[in-house]
VMD Tcl script that builds the backbone (N, CA, C; Angstrom):
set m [mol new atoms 498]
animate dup $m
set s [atomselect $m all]
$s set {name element resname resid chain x y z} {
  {N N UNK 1 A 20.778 -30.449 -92.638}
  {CA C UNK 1 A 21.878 -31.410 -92.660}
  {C C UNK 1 A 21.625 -32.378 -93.813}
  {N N UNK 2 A 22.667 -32.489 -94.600}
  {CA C UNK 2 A 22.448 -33.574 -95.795}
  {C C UNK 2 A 23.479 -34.954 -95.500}
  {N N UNK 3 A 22.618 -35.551 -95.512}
  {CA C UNK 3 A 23.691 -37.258 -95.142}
  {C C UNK 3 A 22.832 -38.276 -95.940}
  {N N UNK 4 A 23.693 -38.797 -96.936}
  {CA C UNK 4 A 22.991 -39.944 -97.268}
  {C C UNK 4 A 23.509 -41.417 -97.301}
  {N N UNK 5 A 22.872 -42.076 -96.989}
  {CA C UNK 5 A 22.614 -43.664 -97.126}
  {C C UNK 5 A 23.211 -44.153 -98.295}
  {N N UNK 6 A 24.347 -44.632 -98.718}
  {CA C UNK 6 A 25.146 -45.186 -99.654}
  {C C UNK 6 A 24.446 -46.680 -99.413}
  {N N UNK 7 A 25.312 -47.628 -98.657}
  {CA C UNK 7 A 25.220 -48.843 -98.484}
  {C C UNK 7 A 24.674 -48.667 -96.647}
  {N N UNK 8 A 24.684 -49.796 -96.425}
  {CA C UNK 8 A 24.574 -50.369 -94.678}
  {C C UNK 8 A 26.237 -49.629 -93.993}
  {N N UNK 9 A 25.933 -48.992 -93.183}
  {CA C UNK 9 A 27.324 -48.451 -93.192}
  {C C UNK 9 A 28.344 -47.680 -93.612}
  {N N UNK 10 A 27.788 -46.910 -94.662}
  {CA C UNK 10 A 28.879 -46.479 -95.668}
  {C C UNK 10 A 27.688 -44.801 -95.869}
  {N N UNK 11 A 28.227 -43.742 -95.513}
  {CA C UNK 11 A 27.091 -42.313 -95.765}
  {C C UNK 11 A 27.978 -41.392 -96.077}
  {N N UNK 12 A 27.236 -40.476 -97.551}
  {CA C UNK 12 A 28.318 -39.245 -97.797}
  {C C UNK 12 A 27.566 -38.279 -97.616}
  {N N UNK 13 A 28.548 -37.032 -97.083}
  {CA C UNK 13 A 28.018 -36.132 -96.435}
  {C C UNK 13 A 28.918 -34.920 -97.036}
  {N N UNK 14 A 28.432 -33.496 -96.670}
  {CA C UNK 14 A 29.566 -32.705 -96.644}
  {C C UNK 14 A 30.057 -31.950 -95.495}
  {N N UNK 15 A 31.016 -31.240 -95.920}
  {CA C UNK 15 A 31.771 -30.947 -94.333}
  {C C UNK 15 A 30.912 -30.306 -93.112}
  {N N UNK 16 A 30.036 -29.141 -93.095}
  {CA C UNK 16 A 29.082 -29.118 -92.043}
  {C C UNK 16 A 28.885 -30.203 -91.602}
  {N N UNK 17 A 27.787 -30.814 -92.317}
  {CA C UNK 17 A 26.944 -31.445 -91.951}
  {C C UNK 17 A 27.853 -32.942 -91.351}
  {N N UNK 18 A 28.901 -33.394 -91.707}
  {CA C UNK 18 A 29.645 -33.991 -90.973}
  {C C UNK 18 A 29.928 -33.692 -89.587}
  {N N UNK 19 A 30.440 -32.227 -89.433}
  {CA C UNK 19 A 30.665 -32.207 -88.243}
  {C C UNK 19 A 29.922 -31.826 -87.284}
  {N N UNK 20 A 28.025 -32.192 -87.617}
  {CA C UNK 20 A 27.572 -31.503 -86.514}
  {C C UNK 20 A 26.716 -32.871 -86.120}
  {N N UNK 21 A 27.287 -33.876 -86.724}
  {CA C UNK 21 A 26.831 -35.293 -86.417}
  {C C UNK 21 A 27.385 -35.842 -85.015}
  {N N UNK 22 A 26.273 -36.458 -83.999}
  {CA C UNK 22 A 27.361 -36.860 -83.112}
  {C C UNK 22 A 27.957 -38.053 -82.995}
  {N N UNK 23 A 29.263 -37.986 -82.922}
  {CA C UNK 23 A 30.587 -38.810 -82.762}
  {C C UNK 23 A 29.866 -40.172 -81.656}
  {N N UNK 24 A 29.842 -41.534 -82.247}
  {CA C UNK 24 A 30.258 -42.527 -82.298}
  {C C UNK 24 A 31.310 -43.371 -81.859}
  {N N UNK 25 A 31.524 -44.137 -81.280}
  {CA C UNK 25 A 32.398 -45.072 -81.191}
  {C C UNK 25 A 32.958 -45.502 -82.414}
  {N N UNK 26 A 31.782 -46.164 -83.063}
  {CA C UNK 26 A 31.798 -46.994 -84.132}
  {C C UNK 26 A 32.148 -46.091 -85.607}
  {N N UNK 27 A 32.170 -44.990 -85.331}
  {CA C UNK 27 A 32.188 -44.133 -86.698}
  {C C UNK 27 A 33.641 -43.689 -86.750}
  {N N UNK 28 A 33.771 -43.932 -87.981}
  {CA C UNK 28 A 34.991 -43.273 -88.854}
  {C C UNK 28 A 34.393 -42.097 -89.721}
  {N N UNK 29 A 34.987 -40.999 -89.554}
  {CA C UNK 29 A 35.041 -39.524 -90.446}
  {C C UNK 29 A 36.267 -39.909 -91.367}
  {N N UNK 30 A 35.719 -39.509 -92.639}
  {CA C UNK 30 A 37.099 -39.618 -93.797}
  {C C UNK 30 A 36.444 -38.621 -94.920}
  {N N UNK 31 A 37.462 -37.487 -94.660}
  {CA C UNK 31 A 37.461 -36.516 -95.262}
  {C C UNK 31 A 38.282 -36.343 -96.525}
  {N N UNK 32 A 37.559 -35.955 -97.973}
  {CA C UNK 32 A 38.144 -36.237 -99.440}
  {C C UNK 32 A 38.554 -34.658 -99.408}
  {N N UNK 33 A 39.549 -33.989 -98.818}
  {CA C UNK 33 A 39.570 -32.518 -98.867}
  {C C UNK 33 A 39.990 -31.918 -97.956}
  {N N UNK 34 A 41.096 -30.944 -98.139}
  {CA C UNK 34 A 41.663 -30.260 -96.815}
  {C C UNK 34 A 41.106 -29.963 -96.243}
  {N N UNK 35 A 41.354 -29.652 -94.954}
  {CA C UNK 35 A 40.806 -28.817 -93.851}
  {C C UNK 35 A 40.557 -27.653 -94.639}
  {N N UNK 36 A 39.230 -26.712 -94.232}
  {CA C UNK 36 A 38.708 -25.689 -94.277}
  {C C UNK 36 A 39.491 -24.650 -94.423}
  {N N UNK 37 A 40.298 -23.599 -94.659}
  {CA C UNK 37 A 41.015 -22.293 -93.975}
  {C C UNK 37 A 40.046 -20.719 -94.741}
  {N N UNK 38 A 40.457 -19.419 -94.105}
  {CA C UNK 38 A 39.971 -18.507 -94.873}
  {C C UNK 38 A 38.371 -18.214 -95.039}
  {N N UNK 39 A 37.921 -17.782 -96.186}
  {CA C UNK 39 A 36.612 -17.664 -96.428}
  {C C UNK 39 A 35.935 -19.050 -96.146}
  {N N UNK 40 A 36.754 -19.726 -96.757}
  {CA C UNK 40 A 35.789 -20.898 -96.939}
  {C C UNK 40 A 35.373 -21.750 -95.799}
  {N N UNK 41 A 36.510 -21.545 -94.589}
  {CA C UNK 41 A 36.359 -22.103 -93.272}
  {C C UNK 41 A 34.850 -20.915 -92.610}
  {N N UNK 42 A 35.362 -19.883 -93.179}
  {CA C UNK 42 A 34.216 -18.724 -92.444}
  {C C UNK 42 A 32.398 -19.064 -92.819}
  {N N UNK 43 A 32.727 -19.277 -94.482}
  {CA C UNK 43 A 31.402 -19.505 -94.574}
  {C C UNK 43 A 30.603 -20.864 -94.402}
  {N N UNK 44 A 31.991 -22.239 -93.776}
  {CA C UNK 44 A 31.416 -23.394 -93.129}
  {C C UNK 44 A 30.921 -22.750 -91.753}
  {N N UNK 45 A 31.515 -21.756 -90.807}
  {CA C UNK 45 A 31.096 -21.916 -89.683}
  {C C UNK 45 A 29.553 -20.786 -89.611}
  {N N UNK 46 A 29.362 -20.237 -90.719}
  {CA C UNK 46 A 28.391 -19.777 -91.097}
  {C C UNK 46 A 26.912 -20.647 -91.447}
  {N N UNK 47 A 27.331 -21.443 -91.869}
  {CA C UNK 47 A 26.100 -22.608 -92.247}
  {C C UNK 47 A 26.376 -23.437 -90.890}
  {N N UNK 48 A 26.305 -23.559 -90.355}
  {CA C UNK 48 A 26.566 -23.952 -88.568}
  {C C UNK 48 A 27.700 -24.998 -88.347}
  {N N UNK 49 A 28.932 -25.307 -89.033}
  {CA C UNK 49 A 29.912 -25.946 -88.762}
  {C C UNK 49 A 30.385 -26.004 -87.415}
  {N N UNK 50 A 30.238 -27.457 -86.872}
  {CA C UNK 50 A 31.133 -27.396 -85.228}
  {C C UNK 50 A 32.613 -27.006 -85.650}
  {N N UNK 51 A 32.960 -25.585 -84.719}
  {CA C UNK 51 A 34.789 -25.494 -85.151}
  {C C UNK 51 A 35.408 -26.963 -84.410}
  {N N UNK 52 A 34.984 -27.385 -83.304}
  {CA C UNK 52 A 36.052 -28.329 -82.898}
  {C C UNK 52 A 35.987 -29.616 -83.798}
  {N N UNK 53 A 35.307 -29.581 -85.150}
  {CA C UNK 53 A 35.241 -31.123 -85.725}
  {C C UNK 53 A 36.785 -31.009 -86.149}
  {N N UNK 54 A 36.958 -32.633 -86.280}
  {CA C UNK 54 A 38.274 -33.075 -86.745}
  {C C UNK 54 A 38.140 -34.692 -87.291}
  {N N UNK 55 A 38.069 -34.773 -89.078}
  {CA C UNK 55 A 37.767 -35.891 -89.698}
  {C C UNK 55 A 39.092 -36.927 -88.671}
  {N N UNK 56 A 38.560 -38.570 -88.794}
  {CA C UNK 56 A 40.153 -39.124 -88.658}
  {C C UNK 56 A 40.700 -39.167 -89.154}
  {N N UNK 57 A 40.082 -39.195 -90.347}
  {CA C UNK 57 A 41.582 -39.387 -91.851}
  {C C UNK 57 A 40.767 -38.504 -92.632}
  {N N UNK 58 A 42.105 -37.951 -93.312}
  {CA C UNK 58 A 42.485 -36.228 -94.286}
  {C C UNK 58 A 42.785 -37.036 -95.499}
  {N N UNK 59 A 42.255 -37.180 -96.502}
  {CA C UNK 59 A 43.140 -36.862 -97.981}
  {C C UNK 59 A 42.995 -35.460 -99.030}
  {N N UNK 60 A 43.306 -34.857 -98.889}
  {CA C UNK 60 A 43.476 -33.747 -99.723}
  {C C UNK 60 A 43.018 -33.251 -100.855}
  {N N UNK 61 A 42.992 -34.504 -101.574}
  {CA C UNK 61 A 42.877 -34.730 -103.080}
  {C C UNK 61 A 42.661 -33.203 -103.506}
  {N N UNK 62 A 43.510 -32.581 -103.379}
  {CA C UNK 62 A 43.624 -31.651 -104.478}
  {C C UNK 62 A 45.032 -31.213 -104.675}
  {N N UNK 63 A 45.603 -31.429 -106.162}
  {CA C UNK 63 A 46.614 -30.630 -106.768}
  {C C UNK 63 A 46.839 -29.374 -106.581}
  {N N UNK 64 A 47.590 -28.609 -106.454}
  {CA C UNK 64 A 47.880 -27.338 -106.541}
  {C C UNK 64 A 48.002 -26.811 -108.217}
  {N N UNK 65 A 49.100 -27.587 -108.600}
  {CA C UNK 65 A 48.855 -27.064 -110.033}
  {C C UNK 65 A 47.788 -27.625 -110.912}
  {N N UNK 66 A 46.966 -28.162 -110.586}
  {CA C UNK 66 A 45.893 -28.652 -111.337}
  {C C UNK 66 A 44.556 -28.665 -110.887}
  {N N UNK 67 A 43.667 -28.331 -111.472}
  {CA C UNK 67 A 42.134 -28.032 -110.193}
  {C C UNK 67 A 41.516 -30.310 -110.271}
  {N N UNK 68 A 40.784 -30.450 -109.446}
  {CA C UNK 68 A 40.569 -31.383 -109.671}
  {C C UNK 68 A 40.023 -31.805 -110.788}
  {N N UNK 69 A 38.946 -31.129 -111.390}
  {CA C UNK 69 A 38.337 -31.866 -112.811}
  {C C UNK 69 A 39.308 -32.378 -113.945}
  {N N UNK 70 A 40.764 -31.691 -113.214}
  {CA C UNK 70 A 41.630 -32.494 -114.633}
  {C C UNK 70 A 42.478 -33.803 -114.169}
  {N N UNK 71 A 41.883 -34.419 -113.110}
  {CA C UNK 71 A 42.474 -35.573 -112.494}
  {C C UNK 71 A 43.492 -36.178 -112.596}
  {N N UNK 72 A 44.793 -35.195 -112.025}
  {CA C UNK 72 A 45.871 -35.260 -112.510}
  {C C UNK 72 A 46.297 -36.764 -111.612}
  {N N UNK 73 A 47.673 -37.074 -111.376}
  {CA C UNK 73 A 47.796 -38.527 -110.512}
  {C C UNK 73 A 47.618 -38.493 -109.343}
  {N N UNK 74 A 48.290 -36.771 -108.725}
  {CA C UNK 74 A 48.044 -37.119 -107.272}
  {C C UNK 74 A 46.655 -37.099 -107.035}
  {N N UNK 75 A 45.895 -36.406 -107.854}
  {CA C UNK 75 A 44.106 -35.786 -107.526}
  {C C UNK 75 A 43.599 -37.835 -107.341}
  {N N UNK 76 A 44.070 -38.206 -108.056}
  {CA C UNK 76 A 43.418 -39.317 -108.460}
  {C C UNK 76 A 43.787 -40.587 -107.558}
  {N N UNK 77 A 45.627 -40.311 -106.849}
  {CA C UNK 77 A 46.038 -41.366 -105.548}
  {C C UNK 77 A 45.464 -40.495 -104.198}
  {N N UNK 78 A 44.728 -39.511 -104.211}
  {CA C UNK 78 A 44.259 -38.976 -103.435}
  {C C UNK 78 A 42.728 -39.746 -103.098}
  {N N UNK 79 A 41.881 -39.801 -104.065}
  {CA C UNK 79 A 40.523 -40.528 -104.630}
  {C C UNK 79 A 40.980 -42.221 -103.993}
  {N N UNK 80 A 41.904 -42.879 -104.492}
  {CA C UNK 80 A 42.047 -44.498 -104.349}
  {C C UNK 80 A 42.576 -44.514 -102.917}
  {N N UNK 81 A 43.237 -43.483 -102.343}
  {CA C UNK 81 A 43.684 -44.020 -100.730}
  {C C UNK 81 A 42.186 -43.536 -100.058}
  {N N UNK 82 A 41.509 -42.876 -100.589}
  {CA C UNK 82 A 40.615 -42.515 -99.287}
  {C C UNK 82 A 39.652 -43.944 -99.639}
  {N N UNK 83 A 39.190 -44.534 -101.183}
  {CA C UNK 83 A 38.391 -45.330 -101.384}
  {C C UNK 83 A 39.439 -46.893 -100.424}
  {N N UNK 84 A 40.644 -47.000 -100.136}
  {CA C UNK 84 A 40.872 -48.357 -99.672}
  {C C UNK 84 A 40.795 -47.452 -98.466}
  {N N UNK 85 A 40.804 -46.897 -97.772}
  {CA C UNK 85 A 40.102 -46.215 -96.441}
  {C C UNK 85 A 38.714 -46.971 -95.806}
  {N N UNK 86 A 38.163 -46.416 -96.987}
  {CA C UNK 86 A 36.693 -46.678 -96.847}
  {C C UNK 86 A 36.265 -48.325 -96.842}
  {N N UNK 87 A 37.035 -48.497 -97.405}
  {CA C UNK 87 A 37.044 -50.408 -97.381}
  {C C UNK 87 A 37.514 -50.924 -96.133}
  {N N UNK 88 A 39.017 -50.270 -95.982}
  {CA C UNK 88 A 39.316 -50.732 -94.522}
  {C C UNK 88 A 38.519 -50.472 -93.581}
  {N N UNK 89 A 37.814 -49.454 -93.341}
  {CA C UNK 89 A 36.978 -49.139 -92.407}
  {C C UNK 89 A 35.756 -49.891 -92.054}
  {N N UNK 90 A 35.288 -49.817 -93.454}
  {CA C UNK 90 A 34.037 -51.437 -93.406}
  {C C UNK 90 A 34.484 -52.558 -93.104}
  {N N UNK 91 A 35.165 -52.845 -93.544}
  {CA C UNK 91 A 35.874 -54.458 -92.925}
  {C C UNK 91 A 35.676 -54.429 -91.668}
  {N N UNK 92 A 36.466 -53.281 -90.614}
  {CA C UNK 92 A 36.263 -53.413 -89.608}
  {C C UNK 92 A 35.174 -53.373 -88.866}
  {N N UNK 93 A 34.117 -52.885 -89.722}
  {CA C UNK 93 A 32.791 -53.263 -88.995}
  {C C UNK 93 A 32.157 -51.408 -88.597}
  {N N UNK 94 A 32.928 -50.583 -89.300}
  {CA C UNK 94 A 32.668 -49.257 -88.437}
  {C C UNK 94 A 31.520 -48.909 -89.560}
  {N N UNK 95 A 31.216 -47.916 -89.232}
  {CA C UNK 95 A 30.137 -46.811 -89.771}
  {C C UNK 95 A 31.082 -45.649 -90.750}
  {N N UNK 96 A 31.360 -45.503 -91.844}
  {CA C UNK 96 A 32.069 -44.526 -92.497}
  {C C UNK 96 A 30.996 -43.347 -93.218}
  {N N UNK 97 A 31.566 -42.514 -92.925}
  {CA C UNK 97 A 30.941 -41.012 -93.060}
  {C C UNK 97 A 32.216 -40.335 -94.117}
  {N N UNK 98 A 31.935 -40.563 -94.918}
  {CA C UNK 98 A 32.636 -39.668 -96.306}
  {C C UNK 98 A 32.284 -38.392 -96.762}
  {N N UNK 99 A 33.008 -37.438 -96.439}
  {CA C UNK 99 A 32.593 -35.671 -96.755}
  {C C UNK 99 A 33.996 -35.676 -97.829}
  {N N UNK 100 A 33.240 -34.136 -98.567}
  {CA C UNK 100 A 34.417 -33.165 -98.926}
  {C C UNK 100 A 33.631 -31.627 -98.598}
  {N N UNK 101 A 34.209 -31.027 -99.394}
  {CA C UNK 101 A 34.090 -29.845 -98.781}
  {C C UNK 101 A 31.874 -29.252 -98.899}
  {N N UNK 102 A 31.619 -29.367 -99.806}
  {CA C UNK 102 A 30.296 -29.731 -100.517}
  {C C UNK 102 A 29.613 -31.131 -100.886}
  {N N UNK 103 A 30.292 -31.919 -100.903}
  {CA C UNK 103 A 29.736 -33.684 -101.126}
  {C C UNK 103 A 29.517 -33.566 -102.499}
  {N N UNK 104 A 29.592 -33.393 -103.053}
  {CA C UNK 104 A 29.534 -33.326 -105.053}
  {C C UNK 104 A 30.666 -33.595 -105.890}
  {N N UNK 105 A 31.848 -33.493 -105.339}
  {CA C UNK 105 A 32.617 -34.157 -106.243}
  {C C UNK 105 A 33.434 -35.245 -105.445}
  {N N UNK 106 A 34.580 -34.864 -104.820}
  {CA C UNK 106 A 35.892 -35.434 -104.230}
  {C C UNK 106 A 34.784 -36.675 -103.494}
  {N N UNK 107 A 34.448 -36.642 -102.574}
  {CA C UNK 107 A 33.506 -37.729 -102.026}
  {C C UNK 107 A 32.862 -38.346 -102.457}
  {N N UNK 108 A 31.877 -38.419 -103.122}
  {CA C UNK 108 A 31.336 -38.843 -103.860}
  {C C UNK 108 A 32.056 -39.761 -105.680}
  {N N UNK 109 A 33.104 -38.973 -105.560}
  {CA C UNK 109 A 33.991 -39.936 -106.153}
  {C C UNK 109 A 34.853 -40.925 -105.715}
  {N N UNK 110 A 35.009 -40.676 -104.515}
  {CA C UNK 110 A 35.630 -41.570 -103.361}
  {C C UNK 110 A 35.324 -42.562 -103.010}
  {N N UNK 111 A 33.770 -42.460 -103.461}
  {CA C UNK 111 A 32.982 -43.592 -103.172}
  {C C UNK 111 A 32.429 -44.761 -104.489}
  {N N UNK 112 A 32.389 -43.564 -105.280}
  {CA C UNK 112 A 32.104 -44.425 -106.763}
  {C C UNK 112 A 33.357 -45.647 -106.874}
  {N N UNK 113 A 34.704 -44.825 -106.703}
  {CA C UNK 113 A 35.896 -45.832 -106.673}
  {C C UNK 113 A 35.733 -46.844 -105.813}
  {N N UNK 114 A 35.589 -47.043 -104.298}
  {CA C UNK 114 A 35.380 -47.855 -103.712}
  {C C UNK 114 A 34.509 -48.813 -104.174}
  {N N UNK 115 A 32.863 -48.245 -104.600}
  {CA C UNK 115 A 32.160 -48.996 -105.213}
  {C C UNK 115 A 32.652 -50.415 -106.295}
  {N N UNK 116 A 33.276 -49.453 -107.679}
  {CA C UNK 116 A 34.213 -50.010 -108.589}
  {C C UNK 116 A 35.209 -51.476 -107.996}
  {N N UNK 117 A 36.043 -51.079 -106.798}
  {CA C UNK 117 A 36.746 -51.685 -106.422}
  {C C UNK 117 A 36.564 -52.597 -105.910}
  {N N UNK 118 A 34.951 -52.747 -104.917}
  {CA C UNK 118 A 34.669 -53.813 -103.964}
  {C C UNK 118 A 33.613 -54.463 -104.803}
  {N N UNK 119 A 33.171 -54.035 -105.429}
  {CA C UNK 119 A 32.190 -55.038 -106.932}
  {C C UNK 119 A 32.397 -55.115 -108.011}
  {N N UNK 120 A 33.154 -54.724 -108.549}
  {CA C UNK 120 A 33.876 -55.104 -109.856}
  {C C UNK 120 A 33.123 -54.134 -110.838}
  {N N UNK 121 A 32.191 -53.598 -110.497}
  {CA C UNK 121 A 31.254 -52.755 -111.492}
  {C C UNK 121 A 32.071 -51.500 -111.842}
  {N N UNK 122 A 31.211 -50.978 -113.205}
  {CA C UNK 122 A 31.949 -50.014 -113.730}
  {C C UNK 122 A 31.192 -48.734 -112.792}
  {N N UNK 123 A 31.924 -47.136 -113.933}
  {CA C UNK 123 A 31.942 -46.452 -113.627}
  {C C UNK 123 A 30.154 -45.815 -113.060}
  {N N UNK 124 A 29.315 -46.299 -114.142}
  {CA C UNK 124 A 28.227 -45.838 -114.660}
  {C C UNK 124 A 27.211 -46.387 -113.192}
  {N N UNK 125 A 27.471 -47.789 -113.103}
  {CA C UNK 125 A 27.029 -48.480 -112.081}
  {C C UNK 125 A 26.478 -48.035 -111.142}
  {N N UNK 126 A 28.032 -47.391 -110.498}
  {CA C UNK 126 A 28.657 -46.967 -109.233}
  {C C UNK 126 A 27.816 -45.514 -108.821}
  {N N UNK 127 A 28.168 -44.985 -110.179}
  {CA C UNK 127 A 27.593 -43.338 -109.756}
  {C C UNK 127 A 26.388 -43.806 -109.704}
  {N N UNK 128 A 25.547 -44.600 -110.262}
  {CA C UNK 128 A 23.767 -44.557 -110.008}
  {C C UNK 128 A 23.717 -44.838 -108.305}
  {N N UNK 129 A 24.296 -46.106 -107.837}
  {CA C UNK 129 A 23.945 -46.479 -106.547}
  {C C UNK 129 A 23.956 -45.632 -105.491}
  {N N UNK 130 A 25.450 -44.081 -105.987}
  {CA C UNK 130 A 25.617 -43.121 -104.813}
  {C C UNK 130 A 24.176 -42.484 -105.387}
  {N N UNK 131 A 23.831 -41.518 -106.552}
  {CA C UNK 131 A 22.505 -41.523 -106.970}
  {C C UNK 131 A 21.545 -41.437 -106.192}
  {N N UNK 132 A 21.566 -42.801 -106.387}
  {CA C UNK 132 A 19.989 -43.675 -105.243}
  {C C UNK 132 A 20.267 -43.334 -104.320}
  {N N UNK 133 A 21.131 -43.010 -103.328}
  {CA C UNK 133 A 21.099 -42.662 -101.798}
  {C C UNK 133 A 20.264 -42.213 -100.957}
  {N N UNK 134 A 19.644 -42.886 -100.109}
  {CA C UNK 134 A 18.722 -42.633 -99.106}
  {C C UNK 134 A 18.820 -41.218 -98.236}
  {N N UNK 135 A 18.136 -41.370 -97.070}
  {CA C UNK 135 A 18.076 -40.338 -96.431}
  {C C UNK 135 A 18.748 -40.730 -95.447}
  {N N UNK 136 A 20.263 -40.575 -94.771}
  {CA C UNK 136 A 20.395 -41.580 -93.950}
  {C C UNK 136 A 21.261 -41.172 -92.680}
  {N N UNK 137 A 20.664 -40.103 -92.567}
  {CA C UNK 137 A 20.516 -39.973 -90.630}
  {C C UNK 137 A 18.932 -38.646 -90.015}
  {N N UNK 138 A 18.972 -39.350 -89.006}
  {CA C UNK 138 A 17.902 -38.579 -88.707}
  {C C UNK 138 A 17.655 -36.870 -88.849}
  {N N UNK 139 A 17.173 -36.378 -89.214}
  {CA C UNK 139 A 17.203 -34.837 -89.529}
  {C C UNK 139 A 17.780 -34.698 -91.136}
  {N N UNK 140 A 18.259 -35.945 -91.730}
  {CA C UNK 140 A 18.843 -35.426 -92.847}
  {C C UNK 140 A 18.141 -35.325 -94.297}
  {N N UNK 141 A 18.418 -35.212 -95.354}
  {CA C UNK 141 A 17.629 -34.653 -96.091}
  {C C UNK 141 A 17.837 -35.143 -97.391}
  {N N UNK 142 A 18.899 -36.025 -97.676}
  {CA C UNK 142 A 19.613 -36.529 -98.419}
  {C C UNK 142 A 19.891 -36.139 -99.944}
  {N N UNK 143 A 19.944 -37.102 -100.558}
  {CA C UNK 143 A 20.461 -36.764 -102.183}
  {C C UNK 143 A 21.378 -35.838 -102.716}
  {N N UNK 144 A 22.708 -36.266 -102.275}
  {CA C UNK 144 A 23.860 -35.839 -102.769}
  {C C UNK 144 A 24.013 -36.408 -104.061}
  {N N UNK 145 A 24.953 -35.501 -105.070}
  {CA C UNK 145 A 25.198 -36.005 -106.271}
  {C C UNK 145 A 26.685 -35.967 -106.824}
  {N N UNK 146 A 26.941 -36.381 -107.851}
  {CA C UNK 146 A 28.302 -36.122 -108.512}
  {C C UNK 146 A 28.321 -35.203 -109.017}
  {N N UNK 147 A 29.129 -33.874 -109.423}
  {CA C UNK 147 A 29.417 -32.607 -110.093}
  {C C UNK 147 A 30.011 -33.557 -111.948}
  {N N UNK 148 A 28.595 -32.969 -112.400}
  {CA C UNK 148 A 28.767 -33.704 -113.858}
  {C C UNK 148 A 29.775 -33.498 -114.543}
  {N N UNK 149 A 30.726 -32.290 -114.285}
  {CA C UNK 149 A 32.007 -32.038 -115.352}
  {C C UNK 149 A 33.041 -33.025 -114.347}
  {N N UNK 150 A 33.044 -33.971 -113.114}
  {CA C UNK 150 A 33.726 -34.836 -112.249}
  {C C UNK 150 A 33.513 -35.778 -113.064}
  {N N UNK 151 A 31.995 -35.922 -113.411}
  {CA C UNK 151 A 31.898 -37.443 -113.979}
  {C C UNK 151 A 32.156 -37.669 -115.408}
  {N N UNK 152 A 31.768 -36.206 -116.027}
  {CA C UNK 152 A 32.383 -36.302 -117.609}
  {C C UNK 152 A 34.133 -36.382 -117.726}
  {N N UNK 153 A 34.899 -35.563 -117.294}
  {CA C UNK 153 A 36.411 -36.163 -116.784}
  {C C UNK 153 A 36.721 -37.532 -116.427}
  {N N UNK 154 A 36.355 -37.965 -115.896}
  {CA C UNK 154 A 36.787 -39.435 -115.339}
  {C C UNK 154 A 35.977 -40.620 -116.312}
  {N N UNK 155 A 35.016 -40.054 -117.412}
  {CA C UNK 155 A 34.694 -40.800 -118.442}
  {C C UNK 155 A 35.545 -40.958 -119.679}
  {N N UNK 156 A 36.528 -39.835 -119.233}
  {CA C UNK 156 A 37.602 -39.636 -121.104}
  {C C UNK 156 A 38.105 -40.834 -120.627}
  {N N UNK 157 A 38.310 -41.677 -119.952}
  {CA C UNK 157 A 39.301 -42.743 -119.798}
  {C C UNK 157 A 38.119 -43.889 -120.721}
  {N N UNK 158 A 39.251 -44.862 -121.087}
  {CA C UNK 158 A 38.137 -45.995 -122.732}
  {C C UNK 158 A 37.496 -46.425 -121.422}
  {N N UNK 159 A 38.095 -47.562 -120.437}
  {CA C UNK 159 A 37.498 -48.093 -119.490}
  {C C UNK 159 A 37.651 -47.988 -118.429}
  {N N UNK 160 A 36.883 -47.095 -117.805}
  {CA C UNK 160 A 36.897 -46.556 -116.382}
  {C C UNK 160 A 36.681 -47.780 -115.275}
  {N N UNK 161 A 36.307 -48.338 -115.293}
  {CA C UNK 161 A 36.416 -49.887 -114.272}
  {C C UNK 161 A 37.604 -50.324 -114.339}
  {N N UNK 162 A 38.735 -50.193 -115.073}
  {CA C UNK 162 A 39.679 -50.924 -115.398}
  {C C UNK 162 A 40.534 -49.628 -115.151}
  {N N UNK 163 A 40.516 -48.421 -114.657}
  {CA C UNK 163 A 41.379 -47.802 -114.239}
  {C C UNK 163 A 42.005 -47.771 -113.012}
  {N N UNK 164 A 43.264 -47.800 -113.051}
  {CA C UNK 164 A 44.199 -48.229 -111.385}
  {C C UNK 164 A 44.666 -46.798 -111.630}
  {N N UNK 165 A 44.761 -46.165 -109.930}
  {CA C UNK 165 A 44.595 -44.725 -110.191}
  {C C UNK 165 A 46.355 -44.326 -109.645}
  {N N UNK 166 A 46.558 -45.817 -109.200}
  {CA C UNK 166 A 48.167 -45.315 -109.015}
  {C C UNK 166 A 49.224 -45.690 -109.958}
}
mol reanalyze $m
mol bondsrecalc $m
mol representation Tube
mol addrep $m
């Protein structure tokens, strides 16, 4: 199981390993990525995926006509609703658990944005702190990363701190 320690409260994970965590009161699931279907649902329940998981909140973030690395607008209002997600959720005091399908891109960018958003820091910042991520649930193993052609894309912009993604 890979889960890591972002902030106090705040852990990215990927979809297994999300759903074989046990459910909380206090925890919010927020998933950067459709539901599973097909092979790809087959070879989550292959790496031991609970079938009955169900994130609370879905964003998709993926285009159809566009793969994500070319961060088209919706890929990208997909990224900023799950990151004011993730804010709302802390505010309220919960525990947020951020997956995508692997934890390497969509999530982990989900979080860099949030980062960006709730400290004013840039792009570069942000990705070190997910980076640094601890080990942060028991059994887990941590150190998730960003998928470098995610982070080289979202660098063509002059100033990535200063990008509003809607």
């Amino acid at each position: 199981m890979v889960v890591d320690k972002i902030l106090p409260n705040l852990y990215l994970t990927d979809w297994v390993s999300a759903s074989r965590l046990k459910r909380e009161p206090d925890m919010v699931f927020i998933a950067v990525a459709p539901p599973a279907s097909g092979i790809e649902e087959q070879m989550h329940l292959e790496r031991g995926m609970n079938p009955s998981y169900k994130p609370d909140y879905v964003f998709p973030a993926v285009d159809a006509d566009e793969p994500l690395i070319a961060l088209s607008q919706k890929n990208l209002k997909y990224i900023e609703d799950a990151a004011k997600q993730i804010a709302k959720s802390l505010g309220e005091g919960k525990k947020v658990i951020v997956h995508c399908h692997q934890g390497v891109s969509r999530s982990p960018l989900a979080v860099i944005k949030y980062l960006m958003d709730s400290r004013g820091i840039d792009f570069d910042e942000a990705q070190e702190i997910v980076e640094k991520g601890e080990v942060g649930w028991e059994g887990g193993r941590g150190q998730l990363f960003l998928n470098p052609a995610i982070a080289k894309a979202f660098r063509r912009y002059k100033h990535p701190s200063k990008v509003r993604f809607t």
